[in-house]
Structures are given as structure tokens and as C-alpha cells.
C-alpha positions in Angstrom: 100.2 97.4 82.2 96.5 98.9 81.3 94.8 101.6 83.2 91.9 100.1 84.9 88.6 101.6 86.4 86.8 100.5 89.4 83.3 102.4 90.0 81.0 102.7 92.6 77.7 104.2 92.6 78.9 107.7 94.2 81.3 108.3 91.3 83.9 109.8 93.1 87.3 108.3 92.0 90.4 108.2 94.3 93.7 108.2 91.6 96.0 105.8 92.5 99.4 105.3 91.1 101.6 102.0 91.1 105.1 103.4 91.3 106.8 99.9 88.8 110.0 99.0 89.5 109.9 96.1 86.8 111.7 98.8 84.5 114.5 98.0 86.2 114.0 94.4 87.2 111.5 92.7 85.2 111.1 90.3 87.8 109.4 92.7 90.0 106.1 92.3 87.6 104.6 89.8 90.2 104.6 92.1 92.7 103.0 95.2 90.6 100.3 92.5 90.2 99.9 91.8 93.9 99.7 95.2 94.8 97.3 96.0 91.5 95.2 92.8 93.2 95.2 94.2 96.7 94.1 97.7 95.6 91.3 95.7 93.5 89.9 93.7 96.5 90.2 96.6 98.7 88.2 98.9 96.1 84.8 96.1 95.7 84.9 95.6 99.4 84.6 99.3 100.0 82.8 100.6 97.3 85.5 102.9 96.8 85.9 104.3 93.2 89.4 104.2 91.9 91.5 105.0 88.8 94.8 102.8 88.9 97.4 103.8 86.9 101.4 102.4 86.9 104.5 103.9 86.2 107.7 102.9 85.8 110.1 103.9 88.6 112.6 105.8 86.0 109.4 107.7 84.5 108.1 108.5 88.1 111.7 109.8 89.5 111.5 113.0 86.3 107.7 112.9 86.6 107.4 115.0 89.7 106.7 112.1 92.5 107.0 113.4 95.9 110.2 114.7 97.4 109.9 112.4 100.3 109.1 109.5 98.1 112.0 110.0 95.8 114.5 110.4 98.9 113.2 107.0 100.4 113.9 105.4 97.4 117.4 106.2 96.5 118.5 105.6 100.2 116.9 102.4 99.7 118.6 101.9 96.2 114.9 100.7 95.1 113.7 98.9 98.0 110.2 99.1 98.8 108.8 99.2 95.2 106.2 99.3 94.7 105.3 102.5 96.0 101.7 103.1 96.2 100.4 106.5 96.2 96.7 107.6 96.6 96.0 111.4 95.3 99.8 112.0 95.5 100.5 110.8 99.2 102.5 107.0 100.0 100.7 104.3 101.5 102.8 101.7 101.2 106.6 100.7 100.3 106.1 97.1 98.5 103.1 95.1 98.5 100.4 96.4 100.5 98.5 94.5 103.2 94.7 94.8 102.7 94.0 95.9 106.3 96.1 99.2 105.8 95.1 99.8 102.0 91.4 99.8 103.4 92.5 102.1 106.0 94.3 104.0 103.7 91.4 104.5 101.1 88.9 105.3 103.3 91.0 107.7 105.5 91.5 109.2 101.6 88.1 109.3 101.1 87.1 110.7 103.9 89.2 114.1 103.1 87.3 114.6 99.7 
């Protein structure tokens, strides 16, 4: 999947990573794209900048995710992908609703 930028007028961007599990299961692509669309609609409606980037689950588990994140995953045996992460911190196991994304980002935001 491509990177994709979403700007706002303040310029501040809030890095967002799409933890994939369609390395694994391809049929898990529909769900990378629900969550990709929720962080989207979330982004325009707040006029929060982000960069969106995804990354396949075997990638992310030798490319330094967090500790927690990695535990929850292999007691789940992969459950809960996608992972959504916001400047390094989980904010959702699977596709997120839009209600706590927005929450999510702005709390985020907030702490910049």
C-alpha cells in the first residue's frame, strides 16, 4: 500500500502506522483499507494532519513496535490486526471506530 498525506493548514503531522496483517493472511487487506478509511474520515473532519504509513505485521515484530503491542499480539496469535499506532502509542486492535479515532487524534494532538 502507498504512504499517503493528509494536511491541514497548521502543518503539524501526527505519524500514524497501520500495523498489516495481510502478510500473513491476504485476506485481511479489506480491513487495512477500513482502518486506512476511518483514519482518512477522521483526519478531514478534524483538520488533523497525518502521515499514514503500513507495515506488514512480520516487518513490525523486528522493527522495534512496542513491547506491549508485540505481547498482545502473540497471546492473541494475531488477533486484533490491525494495530493502529499514533506517534508510537496503540489506539486500536482491529478496525477502529471513528468516535475513538477522533478521540484518539485529538487527545494526540493535544500533547504536541
Amino acid at each position: 500500500m502507498e504512504d499517503k498525506n493528509i494536511m491541514s493548514n497548521d502543518n503539524k503531522k501526527l505519524n500514524i502506522i497501520i500495523i498489516s496483517g495481510t502478510c500473513c493472511n491476504p485476506a485481511m487487506a479489506s480491513l487495512d483499507k477500513q482502518a486506512r478509511s476511518a483514519i482518512e474520515k477522521t483526519a478531514s473532519e478534524t483538520g488533523i494532519s497525518v502521515e499514514i504509513k503500513v507495515i506488514p505485521a512480520t516487518s513490525a515484530f523486528f522493527g522495534g513496535i512496542p513491547k506491549d503491542v508485540r505481547d498482545k499480539l502473540l497471546a492473541s496469535g494475531g488477533a486484533g490486526l490491525p494495530v493502529i499506532l499514533i506517534n508510537g502509542k496503540a489506539v486500536s486492535y482491529g478496525v477502529p471506530k471513528i468516535g475513538d479515532l477522533k478521540s484518539a487524534l485529538l487527545q494526540v494532538e493535544k500533547e504536541l
